[in-house]
NUFI-653717 format. One record per residue: residue in three letters; x, y, z of N, C-alpha, C in turn. Coordinates in steps of 0.05 Angstrom, whole numbers, plus 5000, padded with zeros to 4 digits. Each point is the difference from the previous one (the first is absolute). Example, Ala and Ser with C-alpha at 12.3 -4.5 7.8 and 13.67 -1.06 7.14 Angstrom:
<recs>
ALA526448865156498250245000501850245000 SER499350214986501650245001498550225014 
</recs>
This chain:
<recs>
UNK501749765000498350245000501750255000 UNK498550194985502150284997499850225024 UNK502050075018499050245012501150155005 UNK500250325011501750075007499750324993 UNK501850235009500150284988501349994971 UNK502249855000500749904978499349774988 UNK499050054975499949824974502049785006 UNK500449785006502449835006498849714990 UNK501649914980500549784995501949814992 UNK500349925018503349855008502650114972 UNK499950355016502350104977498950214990 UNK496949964986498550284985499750205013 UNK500250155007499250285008498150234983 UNK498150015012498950274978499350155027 UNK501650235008500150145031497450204996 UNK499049935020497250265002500950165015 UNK502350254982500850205002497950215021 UNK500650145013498850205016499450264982 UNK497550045004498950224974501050255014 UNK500950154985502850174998498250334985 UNK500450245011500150194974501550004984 UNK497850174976502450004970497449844979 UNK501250034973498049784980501149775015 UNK496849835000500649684997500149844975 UNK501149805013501549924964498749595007 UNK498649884987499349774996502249814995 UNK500549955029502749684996498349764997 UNK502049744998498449854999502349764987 UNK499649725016502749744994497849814989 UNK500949804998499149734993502849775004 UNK498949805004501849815011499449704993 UNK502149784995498649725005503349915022 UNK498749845017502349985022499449575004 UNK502049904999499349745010501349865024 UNK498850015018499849855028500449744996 UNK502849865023499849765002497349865015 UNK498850175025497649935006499350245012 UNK497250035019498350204999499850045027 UNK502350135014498950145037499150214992 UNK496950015024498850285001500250015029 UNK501050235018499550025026499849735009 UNK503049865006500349785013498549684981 UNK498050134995498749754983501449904979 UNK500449794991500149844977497449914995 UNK499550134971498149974986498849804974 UNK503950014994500649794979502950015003 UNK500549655002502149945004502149874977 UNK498950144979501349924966499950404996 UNK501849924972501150194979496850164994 UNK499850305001498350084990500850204981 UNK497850154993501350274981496650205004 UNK502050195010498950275003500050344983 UNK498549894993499750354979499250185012 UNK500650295002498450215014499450224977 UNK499250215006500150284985498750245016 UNK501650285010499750125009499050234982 UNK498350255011499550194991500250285008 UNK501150165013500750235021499250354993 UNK498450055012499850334996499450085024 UNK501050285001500350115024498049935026 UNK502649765003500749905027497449785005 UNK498449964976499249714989500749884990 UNK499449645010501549814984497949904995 UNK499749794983497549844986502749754990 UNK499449755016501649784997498049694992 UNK500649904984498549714990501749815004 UNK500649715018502849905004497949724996 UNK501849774993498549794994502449685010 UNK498649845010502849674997498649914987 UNK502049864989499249804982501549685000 UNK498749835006500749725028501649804973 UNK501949995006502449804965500149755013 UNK499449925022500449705009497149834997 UNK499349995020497349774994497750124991 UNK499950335009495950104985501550084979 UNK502050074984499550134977498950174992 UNK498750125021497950205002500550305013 UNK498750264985500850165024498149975018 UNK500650085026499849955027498250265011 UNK502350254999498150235006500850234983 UNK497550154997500450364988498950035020 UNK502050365013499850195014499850244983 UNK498350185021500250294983499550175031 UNK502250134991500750225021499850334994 UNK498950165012500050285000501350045024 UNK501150234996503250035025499850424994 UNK499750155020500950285005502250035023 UNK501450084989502650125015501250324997 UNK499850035022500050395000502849925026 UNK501550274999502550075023498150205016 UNK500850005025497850115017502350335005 UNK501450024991500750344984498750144993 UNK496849904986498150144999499050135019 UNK500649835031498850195021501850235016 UNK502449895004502550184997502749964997 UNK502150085002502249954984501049855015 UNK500549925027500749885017498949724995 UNK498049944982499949645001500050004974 UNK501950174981500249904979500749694992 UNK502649935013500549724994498249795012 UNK497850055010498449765002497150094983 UNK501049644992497249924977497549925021 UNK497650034983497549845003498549864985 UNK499449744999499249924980496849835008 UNK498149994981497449895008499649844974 UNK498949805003499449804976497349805003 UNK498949894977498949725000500049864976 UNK500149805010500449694986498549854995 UNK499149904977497549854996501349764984 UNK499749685022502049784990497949794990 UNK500549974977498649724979501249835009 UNK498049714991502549675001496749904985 UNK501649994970498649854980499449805002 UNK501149725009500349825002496949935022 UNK499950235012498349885028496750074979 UNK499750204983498550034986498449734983 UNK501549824998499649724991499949795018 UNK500350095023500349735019497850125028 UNK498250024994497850165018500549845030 UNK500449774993499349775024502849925018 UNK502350254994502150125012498850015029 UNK497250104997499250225028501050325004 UNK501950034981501050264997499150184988 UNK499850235003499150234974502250054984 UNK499850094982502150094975500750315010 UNK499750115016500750215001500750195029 UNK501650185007500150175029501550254988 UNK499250195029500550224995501650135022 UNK502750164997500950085008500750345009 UNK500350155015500750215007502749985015 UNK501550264989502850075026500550264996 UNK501350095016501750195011502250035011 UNK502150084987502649985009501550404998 UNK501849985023502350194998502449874990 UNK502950144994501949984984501950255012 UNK502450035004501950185008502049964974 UNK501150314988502349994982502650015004 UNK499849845013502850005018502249725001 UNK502750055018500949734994498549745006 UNK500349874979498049685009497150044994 UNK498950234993497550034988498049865013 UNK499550005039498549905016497450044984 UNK498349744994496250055000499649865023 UNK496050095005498749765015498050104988 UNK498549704991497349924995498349875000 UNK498050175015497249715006497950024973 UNK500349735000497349904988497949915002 UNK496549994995498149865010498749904984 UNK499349804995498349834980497650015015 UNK497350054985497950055002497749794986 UNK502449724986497149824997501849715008 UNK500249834979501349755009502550045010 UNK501850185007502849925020498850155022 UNK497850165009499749945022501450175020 UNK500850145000503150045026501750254989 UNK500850115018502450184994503349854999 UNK501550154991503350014994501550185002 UNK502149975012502250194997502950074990 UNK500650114989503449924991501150265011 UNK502150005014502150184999502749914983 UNK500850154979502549944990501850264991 UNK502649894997502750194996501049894965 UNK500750224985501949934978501950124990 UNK502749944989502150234993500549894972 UNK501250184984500749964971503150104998 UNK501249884981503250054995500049944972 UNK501450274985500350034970503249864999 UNK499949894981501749864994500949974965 UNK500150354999500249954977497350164989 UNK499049894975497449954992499249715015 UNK500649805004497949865023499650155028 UNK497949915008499050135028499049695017 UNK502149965026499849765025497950125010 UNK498149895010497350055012500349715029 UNK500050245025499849785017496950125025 UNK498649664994498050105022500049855031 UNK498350155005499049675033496450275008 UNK498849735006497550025018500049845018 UNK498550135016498949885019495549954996 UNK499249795003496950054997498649905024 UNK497349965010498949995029497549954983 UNK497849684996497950004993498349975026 UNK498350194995497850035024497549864989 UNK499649705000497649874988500150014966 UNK500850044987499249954973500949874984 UNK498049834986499949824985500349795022 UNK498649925024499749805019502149975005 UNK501850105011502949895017499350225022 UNK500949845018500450165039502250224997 UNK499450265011501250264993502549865019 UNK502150094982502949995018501650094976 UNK502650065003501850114985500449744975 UNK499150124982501149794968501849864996 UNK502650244978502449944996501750255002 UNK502249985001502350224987500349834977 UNK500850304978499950014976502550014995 UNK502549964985502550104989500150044979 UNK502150154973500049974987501350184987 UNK501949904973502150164990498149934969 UNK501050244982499350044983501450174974 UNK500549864980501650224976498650024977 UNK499350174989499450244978502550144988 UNK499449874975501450024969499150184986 UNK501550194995498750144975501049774977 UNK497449994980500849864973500350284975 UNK497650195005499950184978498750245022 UNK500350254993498550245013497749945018 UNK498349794979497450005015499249665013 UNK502449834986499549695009501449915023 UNK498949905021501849885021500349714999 UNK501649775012500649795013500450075029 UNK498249835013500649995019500649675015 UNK501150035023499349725016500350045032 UNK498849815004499449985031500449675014 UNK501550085024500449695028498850135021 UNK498349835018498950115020499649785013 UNK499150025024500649835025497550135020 UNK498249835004496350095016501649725026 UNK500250155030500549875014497250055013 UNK498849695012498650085015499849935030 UNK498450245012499750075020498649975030 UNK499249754978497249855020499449754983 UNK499149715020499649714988498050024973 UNK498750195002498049994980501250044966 UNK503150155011501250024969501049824998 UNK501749944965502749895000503050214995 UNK500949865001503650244990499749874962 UNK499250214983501350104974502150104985 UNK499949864986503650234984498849764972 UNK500150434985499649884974500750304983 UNK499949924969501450284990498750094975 UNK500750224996497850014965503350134979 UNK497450024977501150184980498250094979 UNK500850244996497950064977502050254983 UNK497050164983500850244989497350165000 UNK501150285005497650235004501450144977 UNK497450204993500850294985498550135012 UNK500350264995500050195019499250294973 UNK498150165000499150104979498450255018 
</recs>
């Protein structure tokens, strides 16, 4: 499942920039990224090779994101489309003194096709999400963000996480870590999830084409998880 202030898929980025004075100018990436398998917030979802497409859309300090898996081991099938609307403003607007901190408000509305044909799942094909997160521009780029699902997951979430970047060149090292805390959702007993790790490099191929790849490591934090480590690769453009 997709979430987040940022557009993120294992590597993609389409950042829901903070709406800024000045003309606004319509950004906007697209991506296909392939996962050896599929952690979402501690979960393993699928434990084979998937492939994930996204495509972002951004105007001042809106994002409009469509992100999708698609399951290469036993369904063959895609699994889920998400569609996310994401606002992100710097709270500089109120005065100069919190310029470097972001705010961001979003929701998420998550498909699973599959359940659409299999009624007798017991599941619905569909839930809905809200969050709200802050962000500091600073070293390590502190966020925290809660989330609440409002139909089948049921429950709130939290992530606090840190990330730093190192140019290397035209490549750029991307290193992250979270921390997450599920409070009931999607039927698991609220206790702390996983920590998240994760290093990451971005290639320029051309002006507007990237390579990227990613290793990451979901330790978890409580019996209800397992410990993950798995890695992707893809390519975004960026337009």
């Amino acid at each position: 499942m997709w979430t987040g202030v940022l557009c993120i898929a294992a590597g993609l980025f389409c950042e829901a920039a903070p709406a800024e004075d000045g003309a606004a100018k319509v950004k906007g990436s697209a991506g296909l990224t392939f996962n050896s398998k599929y952690i979402w917030r501690g979960q393993n979802l699928l434990d084979g090779p998937v492939l994930q497409p996204q495509g972002c859309l951004s105007y001042a300090g809106w994002t409009g994101t469509v992100w999708a898996n698609y399951d290469l081991d036993e369904g063959d099938e895609w699994t889920e489309v998400d569609y996310t609307l994401d606002y992100t403003t710097s709270l500089g607007i109120v005065t100069s003194s919190l310029e470097i901190l972001s705010a961001s408000v979003g929701y998420t509305y998550y498909t699973f096709p599959p359940l659409r044909h299999h009624p007798e799942a017991g599941v619905h094909d569909d839930s809905h999400e809200v969050y709200a997160g802050l962000s500091l521009d600073t070293f390590l780029s502190p966020s925290l963000i809660a989330y609440y699902d409002f139909e089948q997951g049921d429950g709130m979430y939290y992530e606090a996480a840190v990330a730093h970047s190192f140019s290397l060149g035209a490549p750029v090292l991307s290193l992250g870590g979270s921390v997450g805390y599920n409070d009931g959702q999607w039927g698991y007993e609220s206790s702390f999830s996983a920590a998240l790790l994760s290093v990451g490099l971005d290639v320029p191929v051309t002006k507007a084409l990237t390579w990227n790849a990613t290793a990451a490591v979901s330790l978890a934090l409580d019996g209800q998880y397992e410990d993950e480590f798995y890695g992707s690769t893809g390519l975004s453009v960026g337009f």
